[in-house]
C-alpha positions in Angstrom: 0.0 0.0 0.0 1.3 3.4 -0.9 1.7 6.2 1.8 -1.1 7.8 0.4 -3.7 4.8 0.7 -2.6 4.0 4.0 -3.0 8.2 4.9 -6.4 7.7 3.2 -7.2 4.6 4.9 -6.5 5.9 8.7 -8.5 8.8 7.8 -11.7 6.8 7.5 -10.8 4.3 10.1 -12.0 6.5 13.1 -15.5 7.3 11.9 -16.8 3.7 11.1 -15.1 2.2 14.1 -16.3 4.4 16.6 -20.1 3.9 14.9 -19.8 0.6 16.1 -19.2 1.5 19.7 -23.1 2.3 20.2 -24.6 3.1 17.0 -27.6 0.8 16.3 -28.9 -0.2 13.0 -31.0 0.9 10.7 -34.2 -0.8 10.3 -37.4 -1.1 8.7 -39.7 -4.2 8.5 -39.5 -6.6 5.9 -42.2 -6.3 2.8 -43.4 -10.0 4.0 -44.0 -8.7 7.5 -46.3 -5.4 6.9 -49.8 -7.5 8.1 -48.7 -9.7 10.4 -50.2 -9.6 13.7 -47.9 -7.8 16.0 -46.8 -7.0 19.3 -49.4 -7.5 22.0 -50.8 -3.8 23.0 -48.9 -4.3 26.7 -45.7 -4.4 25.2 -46.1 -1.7 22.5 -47.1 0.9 25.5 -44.4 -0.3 27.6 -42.0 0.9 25.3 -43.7 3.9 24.4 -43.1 4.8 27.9 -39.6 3.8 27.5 -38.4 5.0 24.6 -40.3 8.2 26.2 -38.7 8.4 29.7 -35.2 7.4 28.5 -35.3 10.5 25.8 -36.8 12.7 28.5 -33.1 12.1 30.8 -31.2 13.7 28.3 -27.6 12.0 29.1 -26.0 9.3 30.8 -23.6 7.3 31.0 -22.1 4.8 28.7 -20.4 1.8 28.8 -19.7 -0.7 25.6 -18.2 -3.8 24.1 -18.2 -4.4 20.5 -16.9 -7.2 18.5 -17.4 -8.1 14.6 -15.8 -11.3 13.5 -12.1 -10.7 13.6 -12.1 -7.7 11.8 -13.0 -5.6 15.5 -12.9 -6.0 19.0 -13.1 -2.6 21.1 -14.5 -1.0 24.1 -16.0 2.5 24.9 -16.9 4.5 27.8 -17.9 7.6 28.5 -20.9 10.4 28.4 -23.7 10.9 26.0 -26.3 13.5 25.7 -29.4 14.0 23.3 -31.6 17.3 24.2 -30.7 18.7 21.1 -28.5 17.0 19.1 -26.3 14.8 19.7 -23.0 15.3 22.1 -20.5 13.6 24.2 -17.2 12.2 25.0 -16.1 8.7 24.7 -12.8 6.8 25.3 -12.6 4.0 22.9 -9.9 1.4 23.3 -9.5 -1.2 20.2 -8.9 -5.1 21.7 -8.2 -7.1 18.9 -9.1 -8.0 15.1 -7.6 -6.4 12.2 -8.6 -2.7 13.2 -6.6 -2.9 16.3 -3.5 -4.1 14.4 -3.9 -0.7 11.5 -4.5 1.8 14.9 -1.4 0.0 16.6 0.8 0.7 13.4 -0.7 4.7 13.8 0.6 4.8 17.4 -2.1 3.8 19.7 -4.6 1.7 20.1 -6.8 4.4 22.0 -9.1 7.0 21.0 -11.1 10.1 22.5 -13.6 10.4 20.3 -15.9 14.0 20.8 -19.8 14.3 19.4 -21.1 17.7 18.7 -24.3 18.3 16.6 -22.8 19.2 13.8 -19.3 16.9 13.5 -17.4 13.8 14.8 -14.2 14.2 16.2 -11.5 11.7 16.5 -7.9 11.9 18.5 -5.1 10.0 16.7 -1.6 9.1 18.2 1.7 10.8 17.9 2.5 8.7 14.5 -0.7 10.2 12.8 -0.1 13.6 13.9 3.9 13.2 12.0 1.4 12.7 8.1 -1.0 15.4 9.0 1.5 18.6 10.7 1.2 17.8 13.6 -2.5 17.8 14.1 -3.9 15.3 16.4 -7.1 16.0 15.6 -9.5 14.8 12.7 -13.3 16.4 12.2 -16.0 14.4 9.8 -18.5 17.3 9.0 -21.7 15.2 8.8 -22.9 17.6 5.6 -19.2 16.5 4.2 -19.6 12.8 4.8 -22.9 13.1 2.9 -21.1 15.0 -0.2 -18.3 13.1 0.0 -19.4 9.1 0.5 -23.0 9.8 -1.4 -25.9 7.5 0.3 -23.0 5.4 2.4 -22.1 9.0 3.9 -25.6 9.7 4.6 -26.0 6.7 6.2 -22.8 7.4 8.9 -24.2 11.0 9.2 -27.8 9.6 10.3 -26.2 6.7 12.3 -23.7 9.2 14.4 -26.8 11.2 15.3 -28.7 8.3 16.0 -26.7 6.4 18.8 -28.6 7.6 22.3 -29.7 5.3 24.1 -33.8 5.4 23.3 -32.6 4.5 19.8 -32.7 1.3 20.4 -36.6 1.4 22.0 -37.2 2.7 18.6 -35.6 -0.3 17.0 -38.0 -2.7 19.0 -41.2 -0.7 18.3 -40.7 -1.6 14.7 -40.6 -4.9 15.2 -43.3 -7.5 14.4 -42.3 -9.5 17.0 -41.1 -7.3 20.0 -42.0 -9.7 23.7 -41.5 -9.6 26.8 -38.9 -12.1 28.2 -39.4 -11.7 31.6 -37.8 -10.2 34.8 -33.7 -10.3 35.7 -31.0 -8.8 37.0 -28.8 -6.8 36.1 -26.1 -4.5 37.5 -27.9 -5.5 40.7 -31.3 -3.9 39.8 -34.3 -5.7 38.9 -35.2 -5.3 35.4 -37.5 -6.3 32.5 -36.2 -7.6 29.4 -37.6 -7.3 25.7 -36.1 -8.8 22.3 -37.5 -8.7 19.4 -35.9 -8.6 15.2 -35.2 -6.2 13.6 -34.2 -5.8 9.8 -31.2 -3.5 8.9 -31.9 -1.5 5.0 -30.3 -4.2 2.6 -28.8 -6.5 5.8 -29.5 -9.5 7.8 -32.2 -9.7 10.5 -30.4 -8.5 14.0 -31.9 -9.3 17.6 -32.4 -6.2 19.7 -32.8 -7.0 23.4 -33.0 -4.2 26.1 -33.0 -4.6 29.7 -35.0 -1.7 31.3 -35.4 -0.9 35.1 -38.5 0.4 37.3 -38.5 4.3 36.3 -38.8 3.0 32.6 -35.1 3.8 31.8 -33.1 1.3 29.5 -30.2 0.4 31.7 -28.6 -2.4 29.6 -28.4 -3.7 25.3 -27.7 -6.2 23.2 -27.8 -6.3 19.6 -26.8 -9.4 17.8 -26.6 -10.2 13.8 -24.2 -10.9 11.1 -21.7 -8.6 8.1 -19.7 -9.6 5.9 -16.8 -10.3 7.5 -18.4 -12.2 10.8 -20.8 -12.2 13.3 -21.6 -8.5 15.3 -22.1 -8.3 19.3 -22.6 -5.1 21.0 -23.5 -4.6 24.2 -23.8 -1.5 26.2 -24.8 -0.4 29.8 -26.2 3.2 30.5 -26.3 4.5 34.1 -26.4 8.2 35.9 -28.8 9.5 34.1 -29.2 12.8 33.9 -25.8 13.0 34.3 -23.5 16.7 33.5 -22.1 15.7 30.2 -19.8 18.2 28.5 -17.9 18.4 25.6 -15.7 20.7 24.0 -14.5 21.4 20.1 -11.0 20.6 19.8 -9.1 23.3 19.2 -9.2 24.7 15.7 -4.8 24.8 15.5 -4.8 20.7 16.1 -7.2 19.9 14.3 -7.3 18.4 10.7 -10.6 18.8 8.4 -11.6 15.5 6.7 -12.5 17.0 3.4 -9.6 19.1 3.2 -7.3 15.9 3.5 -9.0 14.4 0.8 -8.5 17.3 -1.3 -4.6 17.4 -1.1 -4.3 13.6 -2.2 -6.0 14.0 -5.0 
């Protein structure tokens, strides 16, 4: 690979990687599915209230495993908040597959990784800062992503937005067959859990389950289902809510535009 591919190629690695960390997928029900007798009316109101009280927090905190087949293994923790737009801070550390062997070649196998409404920001190491002067900083401009990767853009631009927590409530409510399992544990609070399928645009079916807790607040996820290079897990836990959750622009002088280090590789 020439220096310029492999440039190119660490540029985009931040964006999609950190999506996994707690972006859910997109989904809409299958054609053979509109008719079919759905949810019972319990459920559906049960996680109307959810997906209601959980947007109504605002922010909380996040904590996240994600493997898919041996192409990534990482982890991510941090703050979210949704009142209006979405912002946040996460720390995402890669664990294994192939992604953690290109970020341990760029210097680290860490990454801060900033939300703001407008743009995704990414931290690099030390050896990405020596190809872009010094800047350790990268910003993806969701209206650039959009001009620049056409409908695959627009699809990363919608999923970065899309990644608080009542997200996945949404998934579940348009599912055709969204239960309820029954009543658990987990981080030592009793909780009810749902799971139901959902259908990503153009992928394979994925299992949604949530776990949520007795003031209607989704506490734990787990979303299960298959790409093209091996079986996806994620599974995050959100606690605190409510929780102060600030987040800064990076500063402008260490900072490195996405579509401006396109434009000087051609």
């Amino acid at each position: 690979m020439t220096s310029t591919k492999a440039r190119r190629s660490a540029f985009w690695i931040a964006l999609p990687t950190a999506l996994t960390a707690l972006a859910a997928c997109t989904s809409s029900p299958r054609p053979e599915e509109q008719g079919r007798a759905g949810p019972s009316r319990a459920v559906t109101a049960a996680l109307r209230t959810v997906e209601r009280s959980t947007g109504q927090a605002q922010s909380a905190r996040v904590k996240s495993t994600t493997s898919i087949g041996s192409t990534l293994s990482m982890k991510a923790h941090g703050t979210l908040a949704w009142s209006d737009g979405l912002t946040g801070t996460l720390t995402i550390t890669y664990t294994g597959g192939s992604t953690a062997e290109t970020m341990r070649r760029l210097g680290t196998t860490s990454m801060e990784a900033r939300y703001l409404p407008d743009a995704y920001y990414a931290r690099m190491g030390e050896a990405f800062a020596e190809k872009t002067d010094g800047k350790h900083w990268i910003k993806y401009a969701y209206d650039d992503l959009e001009h620049l990767a056409g409908s695959s853009g627009a699809d990363l631009a919608d999923q970065m937005r899309g990644t608080a927590p009542h997200t996945s409530v949404k998934l579940l409510l348009s599912s055709t067959d969204v239960r309820k399992v029954g009543e658990e544990t987990v981080s030592g609070k009793r909780a009810s859990h749902y799971s139901g399928t959902v259908y990503g645009e153009g992928a394979p079916e994925q299992t949604v389950d949530i776990w949520v807790d007795d003031r209607d607040l989704l506490i734990k996820k787990v979303e299960k289902g298959r790409t093209a290079t091996g079986p996806l897990t994620q599974t995050a836990y959100y606690s605190d809510y409510g929780v102060r959750a600030e987040v800064r622009k990076p500063p402008a002088g260490d900072t490195a535009d996405l579509k401006e280090l396109l434009k000087k590789q051609g």
